[in-house]
N, C-alpha and C positions, 0 to 999 in steps of 0.2 A: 561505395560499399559494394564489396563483390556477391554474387548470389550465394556462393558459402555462407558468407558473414551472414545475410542476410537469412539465412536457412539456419544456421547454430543459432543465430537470434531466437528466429521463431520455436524452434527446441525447445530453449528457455522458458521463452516467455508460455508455450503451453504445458511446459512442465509445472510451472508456479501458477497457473494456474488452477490445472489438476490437485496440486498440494491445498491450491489455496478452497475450491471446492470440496475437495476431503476434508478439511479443518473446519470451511463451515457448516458443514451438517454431519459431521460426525463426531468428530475431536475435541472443539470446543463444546459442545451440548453434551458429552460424555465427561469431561473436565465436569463441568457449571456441578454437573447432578452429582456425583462422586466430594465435590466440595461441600456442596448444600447438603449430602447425607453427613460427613463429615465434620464440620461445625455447623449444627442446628442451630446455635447465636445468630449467627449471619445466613441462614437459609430464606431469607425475607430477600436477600440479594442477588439470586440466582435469575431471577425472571430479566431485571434492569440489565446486569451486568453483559449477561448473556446477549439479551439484543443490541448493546453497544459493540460489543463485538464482533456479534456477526455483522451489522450495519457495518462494521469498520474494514472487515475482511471484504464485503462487499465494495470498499472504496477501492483496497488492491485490487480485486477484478475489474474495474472501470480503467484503474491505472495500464493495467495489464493492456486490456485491448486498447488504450492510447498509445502505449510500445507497440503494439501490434500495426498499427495504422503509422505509425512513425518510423518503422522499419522497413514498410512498404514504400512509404513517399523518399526513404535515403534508399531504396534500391533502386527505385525507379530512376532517380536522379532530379527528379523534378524539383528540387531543393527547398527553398524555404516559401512558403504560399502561407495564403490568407490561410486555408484549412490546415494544412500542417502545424501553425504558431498557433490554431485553436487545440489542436491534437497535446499539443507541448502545455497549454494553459491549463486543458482536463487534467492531465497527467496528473501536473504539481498541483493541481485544487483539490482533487481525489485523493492524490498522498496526502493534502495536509488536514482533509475531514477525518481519513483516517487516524491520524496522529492526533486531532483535537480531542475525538471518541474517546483514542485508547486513553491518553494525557487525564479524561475527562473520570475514568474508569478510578487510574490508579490513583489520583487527586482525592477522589470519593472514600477509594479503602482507605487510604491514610490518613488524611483530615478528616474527614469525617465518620468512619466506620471505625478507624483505628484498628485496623486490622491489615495482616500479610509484610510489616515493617520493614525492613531494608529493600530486599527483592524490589518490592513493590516502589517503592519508593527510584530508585534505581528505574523500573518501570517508566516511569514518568518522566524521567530525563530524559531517557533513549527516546520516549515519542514526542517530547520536543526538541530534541536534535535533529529529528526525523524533518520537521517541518523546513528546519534549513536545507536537510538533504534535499526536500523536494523540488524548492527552488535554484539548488546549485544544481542536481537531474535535470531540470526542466534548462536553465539555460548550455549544457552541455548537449541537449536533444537538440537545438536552435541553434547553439555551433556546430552540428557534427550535418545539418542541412546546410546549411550556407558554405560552409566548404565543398559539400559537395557541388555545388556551383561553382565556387573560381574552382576545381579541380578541372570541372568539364571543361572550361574556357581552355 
C-alpha cells in the first residue's frame, strides 16, 4: 500500500467517523425525541431504542479505529502479525455487535411493538447481511496483509 492509499484511507476512515460521532450525540437523540413526540403509543421506546443505537454506532467507532490500525500495519508493510489478525478479529466482532444491536432493535419494532412495517422490517435484513459483510471485510483486511508480504519478497 502506497502512503496515498494509505492517507485517502485515513480521510475515510476519520470522515466516518466524524459522521459517525455527529449521528451519535446529535442525529439519532434528535430522531428518538421527534418519534417519541410523534407517536405517544410507542414513546415508552425511546430510552431502549436509543441506547441500542448509540451502543451500536459505538461498535462502528471501534470498527473504525480497527481500519485505522490496519491501514497502518498494510502501510508499514509489516503484513500479517499476531496484532494485525487481532486488529481484523475487533473489526468483524465490532461490526457484527453492531448489526446484532440494530437486528435486535428492528426485530423488537416488528414482532413485538408492531410498529414502523416494511422499512423496518427491511431494517433487519440489511443488519444481518451486515454480519456476513463483517466477516467477508475482515477476511479481505487478512488478505490485503498477506499480500503485502509476498509483494515485498
Amino acid at each position: 500500500m502506497t502512503r496515498q492509499h494509505a492517507a485517502l484511507l485515513r480521510v475515510v476512515v476519520a470522515a466516518l467517523a466524524a459522521g459517525a460521532v455527529l449521528a451519535q450525540l446529535v442525529v439519532v437523540p434528535a430522531v428518538a425525541a421527534a418519534c417519541a413526540d410523534r407517536y405517544p403509543e410507542v414513546a415508552h421506546l425511546e430510552l431502549p431504542y436509543l441506547v441500542a443505537c448509540v451502543a451500536a454506532i459505538g461498535g462502528f467507532e471501534v470498527a473504525l479505529l480497527a481500519a485505522w490500525q490496519l491501514v497502518s500495519a498494510a502501510e508499514g508493510g509489516g503484513g500479517l502479525t499476531r496484532r494485525s489478525r487481532r486488529w481484523a478479529d475487533g473489526m468483524a466482532a465490532s461490526l457484527g455487535v453492531m448489526a446484532v444491536l440494530l437486528a435486535g432493535v428492528c426485530a423488537h419494532a416488528v414482532f413485538v411493538a408492531h410498529v414502523g412495517g416494511p422499512p423496518v422490517g427491511f431494517g433487519l435484513l440489511a443488519s444481518l447481511a451486515l454480519v456476513a459483510g463483517a466477516v467477508v471485510l475482515r477476511n479481505e483486511a487478512i488478505g490485503l496483509l498477506v499480500e503485502g508480504v509476498r509483494s515485498s519478497r
